[in-house]
Residue frames relative to the residue before (quaternion, step in Angstrom):
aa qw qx qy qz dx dy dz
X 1.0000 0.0000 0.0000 0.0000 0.00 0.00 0.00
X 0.4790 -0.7118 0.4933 0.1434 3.27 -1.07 1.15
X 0.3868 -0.6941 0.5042 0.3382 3.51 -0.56 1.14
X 0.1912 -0.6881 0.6276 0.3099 3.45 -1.57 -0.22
X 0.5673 -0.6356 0.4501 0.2676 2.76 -1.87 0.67
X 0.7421 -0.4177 0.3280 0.4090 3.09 -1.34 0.33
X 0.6401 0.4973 -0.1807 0.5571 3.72 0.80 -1.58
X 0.6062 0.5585 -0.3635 0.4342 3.79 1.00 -0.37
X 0.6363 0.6348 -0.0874 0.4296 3.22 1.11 -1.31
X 0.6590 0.3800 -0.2374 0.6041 3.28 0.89 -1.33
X 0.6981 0.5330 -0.3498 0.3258 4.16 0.35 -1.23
X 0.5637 0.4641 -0.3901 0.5610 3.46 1.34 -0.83
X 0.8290 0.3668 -0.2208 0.3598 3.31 -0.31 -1.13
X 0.4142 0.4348 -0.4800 0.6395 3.99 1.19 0.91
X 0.7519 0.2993 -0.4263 0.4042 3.56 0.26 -1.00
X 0.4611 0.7141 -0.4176 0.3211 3.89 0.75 -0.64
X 0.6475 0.5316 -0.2588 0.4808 3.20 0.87 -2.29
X 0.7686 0.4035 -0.3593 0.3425 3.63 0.70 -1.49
X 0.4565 0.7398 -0.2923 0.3986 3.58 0.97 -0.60
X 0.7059 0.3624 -0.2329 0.5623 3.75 0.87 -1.62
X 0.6055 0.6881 -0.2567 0.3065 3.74 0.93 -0.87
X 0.4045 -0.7952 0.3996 0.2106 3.32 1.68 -0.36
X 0.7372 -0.1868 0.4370 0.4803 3.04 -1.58 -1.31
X 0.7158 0.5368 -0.3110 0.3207 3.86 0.98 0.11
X 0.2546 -0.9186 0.2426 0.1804 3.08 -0.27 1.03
X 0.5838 -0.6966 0.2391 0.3417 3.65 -0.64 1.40
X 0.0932 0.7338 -0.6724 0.0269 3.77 -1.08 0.19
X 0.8775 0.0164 -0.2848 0.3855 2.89 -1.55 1.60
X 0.1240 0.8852 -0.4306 0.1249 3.15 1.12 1.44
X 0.6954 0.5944 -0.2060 0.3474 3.00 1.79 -0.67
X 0.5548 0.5138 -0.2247 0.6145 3.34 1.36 -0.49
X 0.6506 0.5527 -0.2954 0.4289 3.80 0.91 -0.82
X 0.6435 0.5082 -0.1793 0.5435 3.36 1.55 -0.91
X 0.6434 0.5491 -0.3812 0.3731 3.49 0.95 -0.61
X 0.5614 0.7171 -0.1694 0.3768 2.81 1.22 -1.63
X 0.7972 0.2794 -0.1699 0.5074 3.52 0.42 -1.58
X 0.6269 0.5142 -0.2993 0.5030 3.68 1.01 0.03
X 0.6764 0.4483 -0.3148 0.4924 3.61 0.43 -0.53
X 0.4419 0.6825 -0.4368 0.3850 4.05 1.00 -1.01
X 0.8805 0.2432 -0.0264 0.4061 3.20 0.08 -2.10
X 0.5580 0.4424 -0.5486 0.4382 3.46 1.27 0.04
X 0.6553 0.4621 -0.4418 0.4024 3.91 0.26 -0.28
X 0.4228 0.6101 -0.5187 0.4242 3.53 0.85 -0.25
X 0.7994 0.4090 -0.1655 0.4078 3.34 -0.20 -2.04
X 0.6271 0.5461 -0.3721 0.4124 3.94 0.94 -0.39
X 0.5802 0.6589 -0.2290 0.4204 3.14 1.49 -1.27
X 0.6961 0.5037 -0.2395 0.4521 3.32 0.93 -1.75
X 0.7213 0.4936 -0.2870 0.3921 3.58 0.79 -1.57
X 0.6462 0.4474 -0.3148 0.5321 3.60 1.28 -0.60
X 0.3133 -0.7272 0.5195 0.3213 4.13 0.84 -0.04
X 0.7161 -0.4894 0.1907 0.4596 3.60 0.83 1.73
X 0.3678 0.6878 -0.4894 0.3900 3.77 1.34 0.16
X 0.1621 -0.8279 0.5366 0.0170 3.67 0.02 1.56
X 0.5392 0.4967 -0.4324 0.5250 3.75 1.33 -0.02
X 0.6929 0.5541 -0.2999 0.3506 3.50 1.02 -0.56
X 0.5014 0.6009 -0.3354 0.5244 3.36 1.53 -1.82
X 0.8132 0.4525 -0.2988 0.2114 3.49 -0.02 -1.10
X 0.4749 0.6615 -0.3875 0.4321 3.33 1.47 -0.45
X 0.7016 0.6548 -0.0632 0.2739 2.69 0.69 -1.86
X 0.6303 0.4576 -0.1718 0.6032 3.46 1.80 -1.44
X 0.4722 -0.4303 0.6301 0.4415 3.98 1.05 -0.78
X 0.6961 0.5719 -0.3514 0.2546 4.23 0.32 -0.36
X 0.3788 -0.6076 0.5930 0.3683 3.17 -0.99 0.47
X 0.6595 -0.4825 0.3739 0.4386 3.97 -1.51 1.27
X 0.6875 0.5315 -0.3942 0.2992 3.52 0.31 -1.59
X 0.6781 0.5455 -0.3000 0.3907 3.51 0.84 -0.92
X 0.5721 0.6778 -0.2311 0.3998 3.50 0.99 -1.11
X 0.6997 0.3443 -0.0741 0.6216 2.92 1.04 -1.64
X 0.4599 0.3788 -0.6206 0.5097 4.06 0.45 0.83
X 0.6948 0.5964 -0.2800 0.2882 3.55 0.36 -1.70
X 0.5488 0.5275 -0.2090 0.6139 3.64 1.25 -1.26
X 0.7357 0.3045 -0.3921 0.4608 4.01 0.19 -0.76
X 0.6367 0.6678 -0.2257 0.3126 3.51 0.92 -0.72
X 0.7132 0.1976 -0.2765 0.6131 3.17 1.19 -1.18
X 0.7009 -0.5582 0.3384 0.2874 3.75 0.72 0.22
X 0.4954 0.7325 -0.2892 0.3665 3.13 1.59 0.32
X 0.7973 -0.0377 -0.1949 0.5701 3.11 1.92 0.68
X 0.7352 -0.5110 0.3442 0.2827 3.52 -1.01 0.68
């Protein structure tokens, strides 16, 4: 079995969402997507970096300060 890609993963599961959505039409797909995508990618950076927020951030391309908004934002720290 062929892995999938990420981008594979995300295209199915938009067309699904659009699929369950019917005859209604979507709004604020783009922010709605960020949102549910950005949560668990900072998790798994966090973990792989052992909460080392100079590190996550390398790792993400970010500058710390930013990290540390994102992290207060989705609630993944204090």
């Amino acid at each position: 079995m062929k892995p999938l890609h990420i981008a594979d993963c995300v295209r199915s599961n938009l067309e699904n969402y659009l699929t369950d959505l019917g005859h209604s039409e979507p709004n604020g797909m783009y922010d709605m997507l960020l949102a549910v995508v950005e949560k668990p990618l900072l998790e798994v950076v966090m973990q792989r970096a052992d909460n080392n927020q100079s590190k996550a951030a390398q790792y993400l391309g970010l500058n710390r300060n930013t990290l540390r908004k994102k992290l207060l934002e989705h609630k993944l720290i204090d």
